[in-house]
C-alpha positions in Angstrom: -1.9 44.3 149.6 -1.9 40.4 149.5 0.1 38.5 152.0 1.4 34.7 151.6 -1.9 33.2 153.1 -4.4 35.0 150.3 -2.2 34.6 147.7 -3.5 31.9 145.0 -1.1 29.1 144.7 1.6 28.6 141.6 0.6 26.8 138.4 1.9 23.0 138.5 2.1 20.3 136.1 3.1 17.0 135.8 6.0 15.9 132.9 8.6 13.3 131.7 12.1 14.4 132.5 13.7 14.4 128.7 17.1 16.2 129.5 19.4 16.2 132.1 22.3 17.3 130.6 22.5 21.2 132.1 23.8 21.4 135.6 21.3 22.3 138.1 18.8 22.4 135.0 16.3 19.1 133.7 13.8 19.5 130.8 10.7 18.6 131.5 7.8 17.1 128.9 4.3 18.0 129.7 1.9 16.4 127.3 -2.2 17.3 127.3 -4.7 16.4 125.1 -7.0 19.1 122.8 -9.5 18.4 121.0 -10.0 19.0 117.1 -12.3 22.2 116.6 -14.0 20.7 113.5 -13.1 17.3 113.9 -13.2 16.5 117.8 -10.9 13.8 117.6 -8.4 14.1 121.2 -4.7 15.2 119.8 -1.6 15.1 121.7 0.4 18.4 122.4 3.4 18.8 124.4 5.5 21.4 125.9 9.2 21.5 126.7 9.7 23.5 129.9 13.3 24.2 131.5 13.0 23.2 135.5 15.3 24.6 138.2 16.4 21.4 140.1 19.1 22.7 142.7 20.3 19.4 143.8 20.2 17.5 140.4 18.8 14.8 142.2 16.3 14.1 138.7 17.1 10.9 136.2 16.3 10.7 132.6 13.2 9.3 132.6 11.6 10.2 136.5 7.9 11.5 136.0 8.2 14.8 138.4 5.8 17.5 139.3 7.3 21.2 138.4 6.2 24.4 140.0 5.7 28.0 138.3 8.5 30.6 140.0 9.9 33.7 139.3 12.6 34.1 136.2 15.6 32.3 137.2 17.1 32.8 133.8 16.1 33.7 130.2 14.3 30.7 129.7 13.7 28.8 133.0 10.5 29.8 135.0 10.0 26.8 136.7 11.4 24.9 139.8 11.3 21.1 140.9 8.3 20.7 143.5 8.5 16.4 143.2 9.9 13.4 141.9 6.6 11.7 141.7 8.1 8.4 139.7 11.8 7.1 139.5 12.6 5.6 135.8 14.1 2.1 135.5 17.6 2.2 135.2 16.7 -0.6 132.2 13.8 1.4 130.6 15.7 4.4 129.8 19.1 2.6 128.2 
């Protein structure tokens, strides 16, 4: 039996806020490069991820750092750990 000391830390990544439109909910694009199998040329992927942010405290635009969590609904499994950057308010518009 594991307790909370043993247990191996959450996943956490790092994304671009792209939605903020759901209460209590921001989505959340995390980007990483792969390489080409044949080719080996670095592509771009990305991922949209649903985050639970409780206080909806997130802009359109703010950089933040999202932490792995238990289901919270069908399709958000992830929870707001840090607003690492604030977006410009004349950036985004």
């Amino acid at each position: 039996m594991m307790n909370a000391e043993t247990k191996a830390s959450s996943r956490t990544v790092v994304g671009k806020v792209t939605s903020i439109k759901m209460n209590k909910t921001i989505v959340v694009e995390v980007e990483r490069k792969v390489m080409h199998p044949l080719y080996g040329k670095y592509i771009r992927k990305s991922s949209k991820m649903y985050a639970h942010d409780a206080e909806n405290i997130c802009k359109l635009g703010d950089v933040v750092k999202i932490q792995m969590c238990r289901p919270i609904s069908k399709t958000k499994f992830w929870k707001l750990e840090e607003v690492l950057n604030q977006a410009d308010k004349e950036a985004v518009a």
